[in-house]
C-alpha positions as CSV (number, residue, x, y, z in Angstrom):
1,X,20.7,9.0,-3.6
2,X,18.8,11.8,-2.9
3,X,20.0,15.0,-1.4
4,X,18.0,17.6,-0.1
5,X,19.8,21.2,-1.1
6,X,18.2,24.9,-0.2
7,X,17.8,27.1,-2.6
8,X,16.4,30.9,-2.5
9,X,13.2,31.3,-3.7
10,X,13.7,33.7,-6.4
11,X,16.1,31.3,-8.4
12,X,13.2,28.6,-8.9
13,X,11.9,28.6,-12.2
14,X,7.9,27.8,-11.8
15,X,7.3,25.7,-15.7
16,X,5.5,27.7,-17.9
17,X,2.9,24.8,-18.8
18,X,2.1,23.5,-15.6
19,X,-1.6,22.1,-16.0
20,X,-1.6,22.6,-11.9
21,X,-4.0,25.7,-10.7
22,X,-3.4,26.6,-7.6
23,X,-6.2,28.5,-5.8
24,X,-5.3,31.6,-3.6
25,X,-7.6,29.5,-0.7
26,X,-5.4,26.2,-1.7
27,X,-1.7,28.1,-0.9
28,X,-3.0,29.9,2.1
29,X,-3.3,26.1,3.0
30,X,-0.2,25.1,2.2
31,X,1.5,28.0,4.2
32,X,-0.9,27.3,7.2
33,X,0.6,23.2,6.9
34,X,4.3,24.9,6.6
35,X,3.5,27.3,9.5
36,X,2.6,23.8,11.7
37,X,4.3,21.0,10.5
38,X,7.2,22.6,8.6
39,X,8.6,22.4,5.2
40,X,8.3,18.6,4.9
41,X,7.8,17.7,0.8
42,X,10.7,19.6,-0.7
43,X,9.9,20.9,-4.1
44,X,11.6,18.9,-7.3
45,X,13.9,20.7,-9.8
46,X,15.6,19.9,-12.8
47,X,19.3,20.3,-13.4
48,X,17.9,24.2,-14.4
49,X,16.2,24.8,-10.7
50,X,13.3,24.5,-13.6
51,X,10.3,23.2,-11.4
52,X,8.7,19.9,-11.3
53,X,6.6,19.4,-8.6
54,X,6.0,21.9,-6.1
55,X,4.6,25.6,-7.7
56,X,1.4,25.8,-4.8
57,X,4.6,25.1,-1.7
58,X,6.5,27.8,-3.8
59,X,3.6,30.2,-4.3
60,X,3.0,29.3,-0.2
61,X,6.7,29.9,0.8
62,X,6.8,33.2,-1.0
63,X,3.1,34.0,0.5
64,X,5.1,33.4,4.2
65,X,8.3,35.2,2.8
66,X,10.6,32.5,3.4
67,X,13.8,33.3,1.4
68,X,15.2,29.2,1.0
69,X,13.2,26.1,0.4
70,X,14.0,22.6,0.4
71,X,14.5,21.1,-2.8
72,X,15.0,17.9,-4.4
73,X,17.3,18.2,-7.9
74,X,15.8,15.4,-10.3
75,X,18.8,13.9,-12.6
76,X,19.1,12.5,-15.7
77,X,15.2,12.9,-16.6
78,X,14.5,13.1,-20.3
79,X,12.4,16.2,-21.5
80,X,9.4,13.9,-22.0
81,X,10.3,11.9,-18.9
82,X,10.2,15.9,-16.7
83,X,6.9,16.8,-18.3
84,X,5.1,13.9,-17.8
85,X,6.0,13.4,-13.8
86,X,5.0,17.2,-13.8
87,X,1.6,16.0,-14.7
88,X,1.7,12.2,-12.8
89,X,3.1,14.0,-9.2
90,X,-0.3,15.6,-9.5
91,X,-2.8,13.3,-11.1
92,X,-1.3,9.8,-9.0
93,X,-2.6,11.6,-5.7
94,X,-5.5,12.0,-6.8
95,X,-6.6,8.3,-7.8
96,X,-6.1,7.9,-4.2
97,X,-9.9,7.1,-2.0
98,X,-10.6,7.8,1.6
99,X,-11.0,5.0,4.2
100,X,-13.7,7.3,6.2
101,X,-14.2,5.5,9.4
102,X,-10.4,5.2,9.5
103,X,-10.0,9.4,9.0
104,X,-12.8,10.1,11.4
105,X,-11.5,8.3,13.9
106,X,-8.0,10.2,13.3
107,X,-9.6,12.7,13.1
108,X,-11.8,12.6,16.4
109,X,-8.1,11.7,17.9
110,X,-6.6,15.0,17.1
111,X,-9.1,17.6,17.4
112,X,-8.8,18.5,21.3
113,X,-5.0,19.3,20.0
114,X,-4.6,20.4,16.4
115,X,-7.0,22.9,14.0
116,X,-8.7,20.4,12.0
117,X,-9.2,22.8,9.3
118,X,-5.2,22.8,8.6
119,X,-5.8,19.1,6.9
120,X,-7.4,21.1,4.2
121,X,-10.9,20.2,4.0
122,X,-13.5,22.5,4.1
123,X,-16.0,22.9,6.9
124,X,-18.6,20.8,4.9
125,X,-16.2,18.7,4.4
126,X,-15.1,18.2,7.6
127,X,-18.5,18.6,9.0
128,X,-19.8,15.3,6.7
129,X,-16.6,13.0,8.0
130,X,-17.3,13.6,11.7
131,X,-21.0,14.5,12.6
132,X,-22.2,12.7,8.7
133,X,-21.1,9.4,9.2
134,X,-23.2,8.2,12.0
135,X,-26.2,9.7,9.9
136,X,-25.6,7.8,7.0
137,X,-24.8,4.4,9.0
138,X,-28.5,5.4,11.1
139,X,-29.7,6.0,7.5
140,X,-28.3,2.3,6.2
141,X,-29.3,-0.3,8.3
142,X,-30.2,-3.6,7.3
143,X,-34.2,-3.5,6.9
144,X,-33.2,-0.4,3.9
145,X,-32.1,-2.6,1.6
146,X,-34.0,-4.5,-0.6
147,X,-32.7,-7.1,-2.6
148,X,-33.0,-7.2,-6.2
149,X,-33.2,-10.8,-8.9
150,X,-32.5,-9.8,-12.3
151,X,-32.5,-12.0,-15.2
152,X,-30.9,-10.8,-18.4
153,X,-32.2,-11.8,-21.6
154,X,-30.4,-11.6,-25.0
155,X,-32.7,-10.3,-28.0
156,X,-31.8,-10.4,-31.8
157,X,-32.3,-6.8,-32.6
158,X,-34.3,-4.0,-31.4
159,X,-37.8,-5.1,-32.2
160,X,-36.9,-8.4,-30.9
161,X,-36.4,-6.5,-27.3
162,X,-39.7,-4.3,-27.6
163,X,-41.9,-7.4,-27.9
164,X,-40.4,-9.5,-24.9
165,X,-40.6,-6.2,-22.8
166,X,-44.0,-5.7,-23.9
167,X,-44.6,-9.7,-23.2
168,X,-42.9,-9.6,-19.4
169,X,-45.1,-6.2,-18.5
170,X,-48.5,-8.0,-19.3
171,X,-47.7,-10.7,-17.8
172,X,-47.1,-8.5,-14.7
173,X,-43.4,-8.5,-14.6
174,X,-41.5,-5.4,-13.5
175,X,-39.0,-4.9,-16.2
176,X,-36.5,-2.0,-17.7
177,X,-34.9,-2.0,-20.6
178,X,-30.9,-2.0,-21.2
179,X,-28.9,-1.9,-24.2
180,X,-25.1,-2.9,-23.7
């Protein structure tokens, strides 16, 4: 099971080859969702108080001067085992997409009572979700799209595709040219 365990600031050991930059605009972040919401993802050590996941809410808590954080000590990990989830905590977020009529609407929800901008995206950002949206769905609308037939047609070699492209555009065909 795992047990959540405080430990002073100054005894984590950040790992020397994280691939994980963290922007001085990206831990201000952080420490503005600390300063809300609380310390609610502790950070993951090793047996060492080595580091796993966590450097940008350490770099945060250090930037509000908070003495303890919560951590989280990871057991039993193999070396190769600790450096790879220091590099799949970070990477597996990021395969992740937006559902954007979902956020907006969350979004719309909250914003009489919380900053938006402490969700972390920019004002562009932020500015495209909630005012964008009903743009591009004005923008889409059914009479925009055009549907397209396509016909694929296997040729023997190179020459072989130049003359039937040559043959479908005399004969008036609109016609590109792919090579898989």
């Amino acid at each position: 099971m795992l047990e959540i365990n405080y430990r002073g600031t100054a005894d984590l050991i950040p790992y020397v080859n994280n691939s994980r930059t963290h922007s001085e605009q990206q831990v201000q972040q952080v420490a503005s969702s600390i300063k809300e919401f609380g310390f609610t993802n502790p950070i993951l050590i090793d047996e060492d108080d080595g580091i796993i996941a966590g450097h940008g809410r350490l770099q945060a808590a250090q930037l509000l001067g908070l003495d303890k954080v919560p951590t989280i000590t990871l057991t039993g990990l193999s070396e190769a085992q600790r450096k790879a989830y220091v590099i799949a905590d970070n990477k597996l977020a990021l395969n992740a997409d937006w559902d954007y009529e979902a956020l907006k609407l969350e979004m719309l929800d909250i914003a009489d009572d919380i900053d938006l901008a402490l969700l972390g995206f920019d004002d562009d950002e932020l500015a495209a979700i909630v005012d964008g949206l009903e743009e591009v769905e004005a923008e889409l609308q059914e009479e925009d799209y055009k549907e397209i037939f396509n016909i694929i047609v296997s040729c023997k070699d190179e020459n072989h595709q130049e003359r039937v492209y040559n043959e479908l555009l005399e004969k008036g065909y609109e016609c590109q040219v792919q090579s898989l």
